[in-house]
C-alpha positions as CSV (number, residue, x, y, z in Angstrom):
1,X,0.0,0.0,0.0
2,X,2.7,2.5,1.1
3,X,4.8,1.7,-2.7
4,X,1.0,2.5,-4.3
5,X,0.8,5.4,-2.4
6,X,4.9,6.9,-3.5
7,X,3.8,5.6,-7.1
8,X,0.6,7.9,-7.4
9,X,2.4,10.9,-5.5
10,X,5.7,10.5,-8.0
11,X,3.0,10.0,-11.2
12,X,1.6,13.4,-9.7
13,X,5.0,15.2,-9.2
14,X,5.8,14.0,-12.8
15,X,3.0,15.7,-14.1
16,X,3.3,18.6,-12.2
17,X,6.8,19.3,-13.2
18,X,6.0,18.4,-17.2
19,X,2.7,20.4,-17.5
20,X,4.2,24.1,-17.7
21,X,6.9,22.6,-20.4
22,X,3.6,21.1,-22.7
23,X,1.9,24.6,-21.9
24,X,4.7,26.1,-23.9
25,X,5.3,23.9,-26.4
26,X,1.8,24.2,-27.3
27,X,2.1,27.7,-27.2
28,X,5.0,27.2,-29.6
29,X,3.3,25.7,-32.1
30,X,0.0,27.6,-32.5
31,X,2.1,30.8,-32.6
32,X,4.1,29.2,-35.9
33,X,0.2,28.6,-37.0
34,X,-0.8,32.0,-36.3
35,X,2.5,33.9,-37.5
36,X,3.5,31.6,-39.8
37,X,7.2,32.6,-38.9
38,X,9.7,30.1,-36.5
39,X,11.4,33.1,-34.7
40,X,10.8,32.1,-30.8
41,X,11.5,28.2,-31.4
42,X,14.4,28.9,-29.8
43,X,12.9,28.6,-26.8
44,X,12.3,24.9,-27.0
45,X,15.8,24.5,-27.1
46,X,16.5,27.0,-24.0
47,X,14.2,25.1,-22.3
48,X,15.1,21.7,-23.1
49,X,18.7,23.1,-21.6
50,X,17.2,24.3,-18.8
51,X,15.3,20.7,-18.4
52,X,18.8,19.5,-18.4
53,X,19.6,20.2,-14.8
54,X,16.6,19.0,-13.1
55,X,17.4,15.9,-14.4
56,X,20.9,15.6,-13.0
57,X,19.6,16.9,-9.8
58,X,16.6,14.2,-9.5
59,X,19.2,11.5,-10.5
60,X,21.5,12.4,-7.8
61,X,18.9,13.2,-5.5
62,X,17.3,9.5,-6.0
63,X,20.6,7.9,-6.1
64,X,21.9,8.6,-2.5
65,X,24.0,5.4,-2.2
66,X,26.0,6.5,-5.0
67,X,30.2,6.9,-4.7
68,X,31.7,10.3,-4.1
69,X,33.7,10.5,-7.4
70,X,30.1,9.8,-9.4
71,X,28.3,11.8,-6.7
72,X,30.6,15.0,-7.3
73,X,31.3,14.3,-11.2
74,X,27.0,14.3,-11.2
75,X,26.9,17.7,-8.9
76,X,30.1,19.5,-11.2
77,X,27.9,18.4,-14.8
78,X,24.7,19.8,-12.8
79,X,26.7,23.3,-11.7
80,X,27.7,23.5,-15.4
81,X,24.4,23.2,-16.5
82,X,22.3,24.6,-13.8
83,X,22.8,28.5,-15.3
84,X,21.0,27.5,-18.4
85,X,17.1,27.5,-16.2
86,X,17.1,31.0,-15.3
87,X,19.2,31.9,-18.4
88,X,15.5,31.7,-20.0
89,X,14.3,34.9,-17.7
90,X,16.9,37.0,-20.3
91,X,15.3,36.0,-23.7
92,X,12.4,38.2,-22.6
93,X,14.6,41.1,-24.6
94,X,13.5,39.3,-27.7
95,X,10.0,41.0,-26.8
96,X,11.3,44.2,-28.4
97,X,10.9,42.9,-32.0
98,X,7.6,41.3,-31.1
99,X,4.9,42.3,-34.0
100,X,2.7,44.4,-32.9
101,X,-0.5,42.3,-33.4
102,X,1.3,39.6,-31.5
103,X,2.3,41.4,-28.4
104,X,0.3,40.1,-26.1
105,X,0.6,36.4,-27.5
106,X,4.3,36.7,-27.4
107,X,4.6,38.3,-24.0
108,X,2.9,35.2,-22.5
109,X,5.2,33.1,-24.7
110,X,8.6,34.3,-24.1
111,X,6.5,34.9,-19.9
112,X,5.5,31.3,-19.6
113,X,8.9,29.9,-21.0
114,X,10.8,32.1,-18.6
115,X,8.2,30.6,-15.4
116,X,9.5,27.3,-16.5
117,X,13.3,27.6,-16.5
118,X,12.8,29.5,-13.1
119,X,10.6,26.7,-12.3
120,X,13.1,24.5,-12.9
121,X,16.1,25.9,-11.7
122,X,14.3,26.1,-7.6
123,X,13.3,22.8,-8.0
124,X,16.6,21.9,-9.4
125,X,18.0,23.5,-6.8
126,X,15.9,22.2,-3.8
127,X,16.6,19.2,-4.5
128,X,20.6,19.5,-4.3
129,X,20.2,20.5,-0.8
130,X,18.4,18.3,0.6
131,X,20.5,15.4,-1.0
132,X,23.8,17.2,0.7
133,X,21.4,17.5,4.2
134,X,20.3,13.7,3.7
135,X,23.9,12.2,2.7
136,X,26.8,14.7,4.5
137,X,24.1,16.1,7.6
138,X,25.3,19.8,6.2
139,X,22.4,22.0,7.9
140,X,23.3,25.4,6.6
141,X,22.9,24.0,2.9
142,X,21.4,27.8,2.3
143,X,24.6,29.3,2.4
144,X,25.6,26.7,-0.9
145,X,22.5,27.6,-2.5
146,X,23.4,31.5,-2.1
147,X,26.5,30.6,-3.9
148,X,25.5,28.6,-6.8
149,X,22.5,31.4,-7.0
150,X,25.3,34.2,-7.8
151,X,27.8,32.1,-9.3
152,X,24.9,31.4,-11.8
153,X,24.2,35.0,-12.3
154,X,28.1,35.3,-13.1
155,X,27.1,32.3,-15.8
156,X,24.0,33.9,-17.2
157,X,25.9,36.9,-18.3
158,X,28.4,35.0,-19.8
159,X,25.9,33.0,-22.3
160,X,24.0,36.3,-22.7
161,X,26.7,39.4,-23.5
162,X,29.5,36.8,-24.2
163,X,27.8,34.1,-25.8
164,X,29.0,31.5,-24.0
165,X,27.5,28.1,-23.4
166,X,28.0,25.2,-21.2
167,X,29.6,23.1,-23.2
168,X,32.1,25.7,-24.4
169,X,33.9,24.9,-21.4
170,X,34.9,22.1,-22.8
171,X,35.6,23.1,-26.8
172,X,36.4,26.5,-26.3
173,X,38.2,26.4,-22.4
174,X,40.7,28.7,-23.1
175,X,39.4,31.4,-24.4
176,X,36.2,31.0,-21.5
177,X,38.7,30.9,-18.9
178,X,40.5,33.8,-20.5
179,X,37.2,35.8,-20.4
180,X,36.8,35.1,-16.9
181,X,40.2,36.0,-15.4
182,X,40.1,39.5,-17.3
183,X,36.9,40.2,-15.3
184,X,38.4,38.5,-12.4
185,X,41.7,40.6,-12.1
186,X,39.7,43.8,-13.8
187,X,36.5,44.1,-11.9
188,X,36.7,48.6,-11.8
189,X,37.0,48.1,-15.8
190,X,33.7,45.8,-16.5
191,X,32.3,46.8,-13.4
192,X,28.9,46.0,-15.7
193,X,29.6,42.6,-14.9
194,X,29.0,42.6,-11.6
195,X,26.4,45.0,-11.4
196,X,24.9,42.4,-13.5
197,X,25.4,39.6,-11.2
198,X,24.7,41.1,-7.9
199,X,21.0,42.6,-9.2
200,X,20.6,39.1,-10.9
201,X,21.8,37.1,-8.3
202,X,19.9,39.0,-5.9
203,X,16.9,38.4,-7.9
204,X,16.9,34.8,-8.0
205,X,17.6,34.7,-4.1
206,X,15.3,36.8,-2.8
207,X,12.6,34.3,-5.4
208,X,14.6,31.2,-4.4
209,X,14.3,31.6,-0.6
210,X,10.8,33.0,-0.4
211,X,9.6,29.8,-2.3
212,X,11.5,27.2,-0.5
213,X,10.7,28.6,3.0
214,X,7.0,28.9,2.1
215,X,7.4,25.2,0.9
216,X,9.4,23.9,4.0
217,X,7.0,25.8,6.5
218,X,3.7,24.2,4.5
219,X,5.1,20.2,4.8
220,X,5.8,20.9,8.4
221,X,2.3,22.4,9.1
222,X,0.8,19.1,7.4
């Protein structure tokens, strides 16, 4: 009875989690029906990426007698990654060549996608700390999740003014690395950077804590 019962609650969670993601791909298509023009299917893509981390995170977060060196090789891929959920909150700039007749449509577009990947990205999230409270007993786990927050918002600009993606680390490491230590050891001459990352970061905490906290005081009040 009790494996019934963690069946129909993971079916549930399942389709909780995949619902927004059909919401937009249906949006998706009926705006190529209604447009007749493939611009924003780029944000299938963004999303799939932003899927991408949620993944890893459920995998490592299911798999808790797993061995250090997969554990941490699983929780480095998921860092790399993880910037590519709320990386989706930035295409809303695309709204500015938005037709005119298809503002509103597009708005809730580009809007839903954007929910998703920040969707994503607390559950993501969430669920990397309370695997490390469950397997090391770390309690202040928020302090982690503060860093990976900012160091995320350091990511975001890099795929969004640099053009950077996660798997450039690997083709193009060099030059990524390169990029970074300029910034690093001239902070006063992009000072934009920063700026950047602090209001960004500071976005996705205030948002990431609010949600969590609610969520953590509601399962202990049921």
């Amino acid at each position: 009875m009790k494996n019934l019962f963690y069946k129909r609650n993971t079916i549930k969670n399942i389709v909780c989690v995949l619902s927004p993601l059909v919401f937009c791909l249906c949006l998706s298509v009926l705006r190529v029906c209604i447009a007749g023009d493939i611009f924003f299917l780029f944000l299938i893509w963004n999303v799939f990426l932003a899927f991408i981390p949620l993944l890893i995170s459920y995998i490592i977060y299911s798999k808790h007698n797993v061995n250090h060196f997969a554990f941490f090789f699983l929780l480095a891929v998921w860092l790399l990654f993880f910037p590519n959920a709320p990386y989706i909150l930035t295409d809303m700039v695309h709204l500015k060549i938005a037709e005119k007749r298809l503002q509103w449509f597009d708005l809730i577009l580009v809007f839903s996608y954007s929910l998703t990947g920040l969707l994503y990205s607390f559950l993501s999230l969430h669920l990397i700390e309370k695997t490390l409270q469950a397997k090391f007993n770390i309690k202040r786990t928020y302090i982690i999740a503060l860093c990976v927050l900012y160091l995320s918002a350091f990511g975001i600009y890099l795929g969004r003014f640099l053009r950077w993606n996660s798997w450039d680390i690997f083709s193009n490491m060099r030059q990524v690395l390169g990029d970074v230590l300029v910034r690093l050891t001239n902070p006063i001459t992009h000072m934009e950077v920063w700026q950047f990352t602090f209001l960004f970061g500071s976005f996705l905490t205030v948002f990431y804590f609010s949600c969590t906290r609610i969520l953590n005081k509601s399962d202990t009040n049921v």
